[in-house]
Jmol script that loads the backbone (N, CA, C; Angstrom):
load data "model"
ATOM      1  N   UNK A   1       7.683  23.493 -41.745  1.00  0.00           N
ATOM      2  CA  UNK A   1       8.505  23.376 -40.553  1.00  0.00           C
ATOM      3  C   UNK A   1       7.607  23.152 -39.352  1.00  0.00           C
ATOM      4  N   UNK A   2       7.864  22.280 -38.718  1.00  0.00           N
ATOM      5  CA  UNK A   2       7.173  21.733 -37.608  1.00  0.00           C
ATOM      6  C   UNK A   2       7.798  22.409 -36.085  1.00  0.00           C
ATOM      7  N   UNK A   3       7.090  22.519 -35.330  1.00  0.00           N
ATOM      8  CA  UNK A   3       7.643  22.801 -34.384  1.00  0.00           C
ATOM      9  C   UNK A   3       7.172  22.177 -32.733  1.00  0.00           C
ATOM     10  N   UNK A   4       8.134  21.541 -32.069  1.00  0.00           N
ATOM     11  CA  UNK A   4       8.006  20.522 -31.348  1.00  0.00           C
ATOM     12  C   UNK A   4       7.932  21.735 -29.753  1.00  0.00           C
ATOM     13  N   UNK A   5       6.871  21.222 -28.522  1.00  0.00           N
ATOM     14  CA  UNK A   5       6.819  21.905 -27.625  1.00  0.00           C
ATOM     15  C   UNK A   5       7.780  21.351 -26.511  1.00  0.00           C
ATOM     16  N   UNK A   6       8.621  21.890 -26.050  1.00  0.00           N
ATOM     17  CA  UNK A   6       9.694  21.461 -25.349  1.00  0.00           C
ATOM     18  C   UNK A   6       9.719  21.004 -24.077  1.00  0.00           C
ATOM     19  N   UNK A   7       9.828  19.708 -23.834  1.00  0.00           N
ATOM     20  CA  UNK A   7       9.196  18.904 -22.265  1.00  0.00           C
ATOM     21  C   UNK A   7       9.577  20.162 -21.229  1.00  0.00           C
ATOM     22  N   UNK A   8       8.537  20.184 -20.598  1.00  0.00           N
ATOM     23  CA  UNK A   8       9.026  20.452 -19.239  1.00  0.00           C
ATOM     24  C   UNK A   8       9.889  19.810 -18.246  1.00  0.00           C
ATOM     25  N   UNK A   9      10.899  20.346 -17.600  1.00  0.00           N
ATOM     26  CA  UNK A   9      11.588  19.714 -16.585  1.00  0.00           C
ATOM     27  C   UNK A   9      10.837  19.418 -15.682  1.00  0.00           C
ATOM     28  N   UNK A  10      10.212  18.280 -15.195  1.00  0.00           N
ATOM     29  CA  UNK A  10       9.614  17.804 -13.963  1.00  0.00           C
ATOM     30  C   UNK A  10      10.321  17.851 -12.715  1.00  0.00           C
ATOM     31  N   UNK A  11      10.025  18.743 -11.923  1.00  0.00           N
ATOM     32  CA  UNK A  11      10.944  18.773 -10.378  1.00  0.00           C
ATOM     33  C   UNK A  11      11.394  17.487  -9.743  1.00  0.00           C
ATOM     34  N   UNK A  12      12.126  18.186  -8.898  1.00  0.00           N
ATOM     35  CA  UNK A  12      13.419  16.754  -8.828  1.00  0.00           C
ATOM     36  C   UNK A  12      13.587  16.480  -7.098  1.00  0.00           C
ATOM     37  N   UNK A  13      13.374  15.296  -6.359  1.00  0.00           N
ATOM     38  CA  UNK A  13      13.536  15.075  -5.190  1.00  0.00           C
ATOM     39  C   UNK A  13      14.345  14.046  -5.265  1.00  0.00           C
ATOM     40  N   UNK A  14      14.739  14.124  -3.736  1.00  0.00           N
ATOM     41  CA  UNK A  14      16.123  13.123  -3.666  1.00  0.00           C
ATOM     42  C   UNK A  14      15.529  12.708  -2.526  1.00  0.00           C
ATOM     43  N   UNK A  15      15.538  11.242  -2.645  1.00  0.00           N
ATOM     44  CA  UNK A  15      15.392  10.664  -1.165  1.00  0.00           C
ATOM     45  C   UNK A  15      16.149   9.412  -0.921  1.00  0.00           C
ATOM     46  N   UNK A  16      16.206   8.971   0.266  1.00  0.00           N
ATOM     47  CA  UNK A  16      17.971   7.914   1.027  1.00  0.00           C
ATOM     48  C   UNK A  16      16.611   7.021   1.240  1.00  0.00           C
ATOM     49  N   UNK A  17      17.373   5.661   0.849  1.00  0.00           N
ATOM     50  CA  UNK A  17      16.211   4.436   0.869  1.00  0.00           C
ATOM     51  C   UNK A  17      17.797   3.633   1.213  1.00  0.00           C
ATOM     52  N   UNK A  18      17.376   2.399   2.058  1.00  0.00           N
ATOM     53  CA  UNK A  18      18.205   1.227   2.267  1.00  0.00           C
ATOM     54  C   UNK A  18      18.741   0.472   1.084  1.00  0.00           C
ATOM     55  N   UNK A  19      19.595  -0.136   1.532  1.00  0.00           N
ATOM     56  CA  UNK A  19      20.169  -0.921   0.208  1.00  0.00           C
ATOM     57  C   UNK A  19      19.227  -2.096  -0.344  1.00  0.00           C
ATOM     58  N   UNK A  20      18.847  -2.779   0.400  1.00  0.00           N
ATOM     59  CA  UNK A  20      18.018  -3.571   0.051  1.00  0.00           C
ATOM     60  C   UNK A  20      16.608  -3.082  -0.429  1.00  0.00           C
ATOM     61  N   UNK A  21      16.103  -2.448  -0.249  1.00  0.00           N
ATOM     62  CA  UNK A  21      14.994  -1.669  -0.881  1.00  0.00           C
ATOM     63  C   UNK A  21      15.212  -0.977  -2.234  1.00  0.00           C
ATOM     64  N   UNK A  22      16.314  -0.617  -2.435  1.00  0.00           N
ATOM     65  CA  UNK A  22      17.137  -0.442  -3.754  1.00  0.00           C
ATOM     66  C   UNK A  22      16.989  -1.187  -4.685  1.00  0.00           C
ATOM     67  N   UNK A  23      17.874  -2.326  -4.196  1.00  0.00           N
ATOM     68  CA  UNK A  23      17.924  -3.789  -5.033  1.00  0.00           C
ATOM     69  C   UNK A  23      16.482  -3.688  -5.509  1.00  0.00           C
ATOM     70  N   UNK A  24      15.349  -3.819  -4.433  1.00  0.00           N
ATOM     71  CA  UNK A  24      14.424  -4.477  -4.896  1.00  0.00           C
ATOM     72  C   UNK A  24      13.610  -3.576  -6.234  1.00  0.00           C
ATOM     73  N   UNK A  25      13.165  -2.390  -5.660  1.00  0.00           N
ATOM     74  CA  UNK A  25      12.908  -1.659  -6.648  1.00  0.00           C
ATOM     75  C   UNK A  25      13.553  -1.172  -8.092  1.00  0.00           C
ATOM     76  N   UNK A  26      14.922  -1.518  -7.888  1.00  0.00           N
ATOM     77  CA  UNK A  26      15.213  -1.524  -9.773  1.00  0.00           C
ATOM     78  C   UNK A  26      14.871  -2.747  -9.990  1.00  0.00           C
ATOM     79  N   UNK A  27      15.213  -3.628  -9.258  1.00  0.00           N
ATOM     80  CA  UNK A  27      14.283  -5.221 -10.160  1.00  0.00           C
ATOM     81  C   UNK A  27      13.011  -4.978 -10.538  1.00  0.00           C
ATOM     82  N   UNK A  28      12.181  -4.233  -9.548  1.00  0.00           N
ATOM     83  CA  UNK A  28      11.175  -4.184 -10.113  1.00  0.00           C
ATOM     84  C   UNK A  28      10.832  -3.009 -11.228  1.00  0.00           C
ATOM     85  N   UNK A  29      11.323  -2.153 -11.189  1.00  0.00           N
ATOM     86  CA  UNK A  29      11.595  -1.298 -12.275  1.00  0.00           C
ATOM     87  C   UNK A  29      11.876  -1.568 -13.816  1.00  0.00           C
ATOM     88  N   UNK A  30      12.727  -3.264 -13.858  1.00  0.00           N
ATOM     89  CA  UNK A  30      13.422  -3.538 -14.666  1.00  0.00           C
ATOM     90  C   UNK A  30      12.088  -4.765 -14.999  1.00  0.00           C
ATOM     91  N   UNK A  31      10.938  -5.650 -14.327  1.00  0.00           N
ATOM     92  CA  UNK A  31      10.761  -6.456 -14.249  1.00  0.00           C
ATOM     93  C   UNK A  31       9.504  -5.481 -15.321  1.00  0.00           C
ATOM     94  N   UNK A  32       9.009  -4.533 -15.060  1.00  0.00           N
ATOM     95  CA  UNK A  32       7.501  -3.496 -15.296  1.00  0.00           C
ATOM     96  C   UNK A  32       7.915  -3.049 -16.656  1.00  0.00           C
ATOM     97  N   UNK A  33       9.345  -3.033 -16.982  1.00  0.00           N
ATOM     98  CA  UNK A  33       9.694  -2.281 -18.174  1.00  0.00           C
ATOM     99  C   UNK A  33       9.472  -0.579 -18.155  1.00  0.00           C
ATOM    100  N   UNK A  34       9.540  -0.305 -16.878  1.00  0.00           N
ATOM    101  CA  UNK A  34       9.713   1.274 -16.881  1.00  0.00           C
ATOM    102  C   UNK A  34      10.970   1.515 -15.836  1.00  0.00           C
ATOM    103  N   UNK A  35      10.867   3.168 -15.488  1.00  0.00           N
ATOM    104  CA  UNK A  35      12.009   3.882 -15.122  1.00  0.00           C
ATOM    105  C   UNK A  35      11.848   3.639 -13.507  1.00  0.00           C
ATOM    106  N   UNK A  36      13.269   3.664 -12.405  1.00  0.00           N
ATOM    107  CA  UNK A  36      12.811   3.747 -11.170  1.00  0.00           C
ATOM    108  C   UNK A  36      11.991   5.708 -10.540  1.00  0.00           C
ATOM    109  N   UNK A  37      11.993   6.486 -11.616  1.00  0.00           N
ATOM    110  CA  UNK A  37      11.735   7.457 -11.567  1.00  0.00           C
ATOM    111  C   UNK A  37      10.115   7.134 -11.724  1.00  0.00           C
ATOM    112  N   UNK A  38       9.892   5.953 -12.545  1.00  0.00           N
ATOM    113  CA  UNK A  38       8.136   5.968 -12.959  1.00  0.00           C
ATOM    114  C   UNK A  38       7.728   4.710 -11.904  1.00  0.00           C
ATOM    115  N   UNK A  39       8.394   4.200 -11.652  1.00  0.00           N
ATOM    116  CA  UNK A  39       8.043   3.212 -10.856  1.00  0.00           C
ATOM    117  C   UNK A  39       7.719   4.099  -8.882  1.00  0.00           C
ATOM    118  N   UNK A  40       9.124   4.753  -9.002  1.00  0.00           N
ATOM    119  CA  UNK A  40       8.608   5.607  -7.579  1.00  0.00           C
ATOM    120  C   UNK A  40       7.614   6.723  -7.477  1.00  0.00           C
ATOM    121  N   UNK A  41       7.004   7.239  -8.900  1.00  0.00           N
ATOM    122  CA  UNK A  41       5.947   8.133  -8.776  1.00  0.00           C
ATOM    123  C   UNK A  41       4.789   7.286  -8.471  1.00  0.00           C
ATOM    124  N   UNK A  42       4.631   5.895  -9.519  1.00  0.00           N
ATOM    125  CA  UNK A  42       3.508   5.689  -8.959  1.00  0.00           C
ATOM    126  C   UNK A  42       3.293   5.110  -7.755  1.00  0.00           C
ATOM    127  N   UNK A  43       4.062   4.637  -7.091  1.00  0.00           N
ATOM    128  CA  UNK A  43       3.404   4.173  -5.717  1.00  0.00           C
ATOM    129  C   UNK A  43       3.769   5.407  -4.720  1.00  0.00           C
ATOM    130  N   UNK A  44       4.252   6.383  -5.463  1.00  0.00           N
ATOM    131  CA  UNK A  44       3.627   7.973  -4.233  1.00  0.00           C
ATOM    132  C   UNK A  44       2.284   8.391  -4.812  1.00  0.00           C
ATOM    133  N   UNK A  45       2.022   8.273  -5.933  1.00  0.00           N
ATOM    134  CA  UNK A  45       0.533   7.891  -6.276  1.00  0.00           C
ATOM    135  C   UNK A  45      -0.167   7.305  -5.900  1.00  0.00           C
ATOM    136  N   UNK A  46       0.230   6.364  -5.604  1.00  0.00           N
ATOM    137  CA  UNK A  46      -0.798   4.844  -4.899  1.00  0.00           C
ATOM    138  C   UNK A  46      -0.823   5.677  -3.440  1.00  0.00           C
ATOM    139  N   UNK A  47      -0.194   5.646  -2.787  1.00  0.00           N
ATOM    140  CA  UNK A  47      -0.220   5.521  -1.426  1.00  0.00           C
ATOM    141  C   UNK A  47      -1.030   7.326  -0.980  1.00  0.00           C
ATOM    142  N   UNK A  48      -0.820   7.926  -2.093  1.00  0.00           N
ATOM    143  CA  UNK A  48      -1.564   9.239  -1.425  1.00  0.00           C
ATOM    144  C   UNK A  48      -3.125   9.076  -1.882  1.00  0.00           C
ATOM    145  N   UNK A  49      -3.431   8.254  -2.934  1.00  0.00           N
ATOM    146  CA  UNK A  49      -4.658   8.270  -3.448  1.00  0.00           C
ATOM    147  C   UNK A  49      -5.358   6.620  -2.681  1.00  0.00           C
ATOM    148  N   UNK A  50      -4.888   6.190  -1.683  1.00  0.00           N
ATOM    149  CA  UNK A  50      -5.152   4.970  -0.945  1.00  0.00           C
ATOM    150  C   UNK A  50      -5.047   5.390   0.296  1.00  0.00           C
ATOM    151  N   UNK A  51      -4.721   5.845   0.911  1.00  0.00           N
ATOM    152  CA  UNK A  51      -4.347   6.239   2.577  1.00  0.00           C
ATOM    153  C   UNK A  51      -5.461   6.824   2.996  1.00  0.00           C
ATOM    154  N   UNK A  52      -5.795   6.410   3.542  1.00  0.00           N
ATOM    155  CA  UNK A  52      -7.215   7.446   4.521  1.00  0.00           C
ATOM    156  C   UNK A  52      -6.955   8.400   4.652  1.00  0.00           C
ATOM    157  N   UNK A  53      -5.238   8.804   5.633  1.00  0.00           N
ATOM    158  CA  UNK A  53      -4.901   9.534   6.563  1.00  0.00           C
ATOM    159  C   UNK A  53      -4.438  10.519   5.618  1.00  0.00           C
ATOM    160  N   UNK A  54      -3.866  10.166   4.873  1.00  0.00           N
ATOM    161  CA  UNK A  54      -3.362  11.471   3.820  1.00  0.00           C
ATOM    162  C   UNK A  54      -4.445  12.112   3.070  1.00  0.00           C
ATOM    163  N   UNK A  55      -5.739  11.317   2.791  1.00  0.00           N
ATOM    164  CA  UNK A  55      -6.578  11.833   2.261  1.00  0.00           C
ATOM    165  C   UNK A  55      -7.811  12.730   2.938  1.00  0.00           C
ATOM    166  N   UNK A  56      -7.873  12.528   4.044  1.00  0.00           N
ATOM    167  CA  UNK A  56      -8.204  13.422   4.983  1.00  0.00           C
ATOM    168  C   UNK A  56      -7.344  14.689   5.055  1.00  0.00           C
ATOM    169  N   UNK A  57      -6.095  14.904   4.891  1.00  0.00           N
ATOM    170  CA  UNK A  57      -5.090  15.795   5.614  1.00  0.00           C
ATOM    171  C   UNK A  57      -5.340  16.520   3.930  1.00  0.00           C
ATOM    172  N   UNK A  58      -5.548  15.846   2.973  1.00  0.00           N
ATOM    173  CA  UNK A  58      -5.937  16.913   1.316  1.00  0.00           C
ATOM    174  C   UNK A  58      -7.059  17.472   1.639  1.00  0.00           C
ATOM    175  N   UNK A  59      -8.445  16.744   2.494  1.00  0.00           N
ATOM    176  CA  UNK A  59      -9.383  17.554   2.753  1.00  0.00           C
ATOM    177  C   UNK A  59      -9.435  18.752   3.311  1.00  0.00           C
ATOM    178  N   UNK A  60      -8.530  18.362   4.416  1.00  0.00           N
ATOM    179  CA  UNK A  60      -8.657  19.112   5.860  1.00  0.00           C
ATOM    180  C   UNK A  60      -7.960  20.481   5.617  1.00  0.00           C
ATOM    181  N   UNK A  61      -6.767  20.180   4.428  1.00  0.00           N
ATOM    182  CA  UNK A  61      -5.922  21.796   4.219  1.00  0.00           C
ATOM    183  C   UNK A  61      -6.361  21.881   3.047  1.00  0.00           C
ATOM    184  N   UNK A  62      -7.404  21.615   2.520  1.00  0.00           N
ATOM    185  CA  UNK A  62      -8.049  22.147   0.898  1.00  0.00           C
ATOM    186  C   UNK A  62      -6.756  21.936  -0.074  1.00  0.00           C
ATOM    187  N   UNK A  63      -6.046  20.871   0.479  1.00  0.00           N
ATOM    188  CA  UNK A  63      -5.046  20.453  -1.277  1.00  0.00           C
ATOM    189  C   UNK A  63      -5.122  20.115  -2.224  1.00  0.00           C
ATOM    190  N   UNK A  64      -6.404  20.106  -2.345  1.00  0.00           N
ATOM    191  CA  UNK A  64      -7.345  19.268  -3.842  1.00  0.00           C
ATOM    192  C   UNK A  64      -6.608  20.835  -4.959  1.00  0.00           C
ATOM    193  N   UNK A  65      -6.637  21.673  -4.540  1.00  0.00           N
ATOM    194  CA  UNK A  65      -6.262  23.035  -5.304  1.00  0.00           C
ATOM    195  C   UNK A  65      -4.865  23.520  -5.310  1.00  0.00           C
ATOM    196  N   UNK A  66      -3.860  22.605  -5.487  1.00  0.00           N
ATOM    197  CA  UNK A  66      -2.828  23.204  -5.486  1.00  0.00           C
ATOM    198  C   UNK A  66      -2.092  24.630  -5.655  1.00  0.00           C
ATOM    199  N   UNK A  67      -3.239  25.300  -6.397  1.00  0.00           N
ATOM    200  CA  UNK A  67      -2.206  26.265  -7.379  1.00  0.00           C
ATOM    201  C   UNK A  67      -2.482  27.634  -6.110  1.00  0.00           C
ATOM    202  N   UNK A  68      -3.199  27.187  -5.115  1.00  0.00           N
ATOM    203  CA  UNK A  68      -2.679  28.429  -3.808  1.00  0.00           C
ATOM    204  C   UNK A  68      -1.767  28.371  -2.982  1.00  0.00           C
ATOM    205  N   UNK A  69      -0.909  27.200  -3.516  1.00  0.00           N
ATOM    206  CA  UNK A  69       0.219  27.311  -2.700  1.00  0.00           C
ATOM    207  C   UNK A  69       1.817  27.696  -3.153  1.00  0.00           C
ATOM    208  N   UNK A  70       2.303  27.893  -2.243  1.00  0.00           N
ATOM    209  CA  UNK A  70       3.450  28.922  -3.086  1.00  0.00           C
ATOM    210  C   UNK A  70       4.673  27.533  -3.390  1.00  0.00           C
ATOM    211  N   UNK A  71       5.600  28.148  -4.702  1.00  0.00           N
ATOM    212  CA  UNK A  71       6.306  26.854  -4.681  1.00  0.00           C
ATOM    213  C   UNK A  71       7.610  27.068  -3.620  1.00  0.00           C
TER     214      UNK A  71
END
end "model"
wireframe off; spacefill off
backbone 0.3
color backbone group
């Protein structure tokens, strides 16, 4: 008997985007062959691991260490 480890629920945000920005991103969602859930992580990926300004502001409040902050 095998026993399978049970996904974690990945936390859940909701955010209001224009209609047209909509459109575009399930096309592109649909164009990549992934989810608009995987498609919007990675370019909050991209843009926090590309931004100067955000990457300064991980320096500046020591966010490289997440796990001291409360959820």
């Amino acid at each position: 008997m095998s026993i399978v480890a049970a996904k974690k629920r990945k936390p859940e945000i909701r955010v209001f985007v224009e209609e047209d920005l909509d459109r575009l991103l399930k096309a592109l969602a649909g164009i990549k062959d992934t989810s608009l859930s995987g498609l919007v992580n990675e370019a909050i990926e991209f843009y926090i691991n590309h931004n100067p300004d955000v990457q300064k502001l991980i320096e500046r409040f020591n966010l490289e260490d997440l796990s001291n902050l409360e959820e």
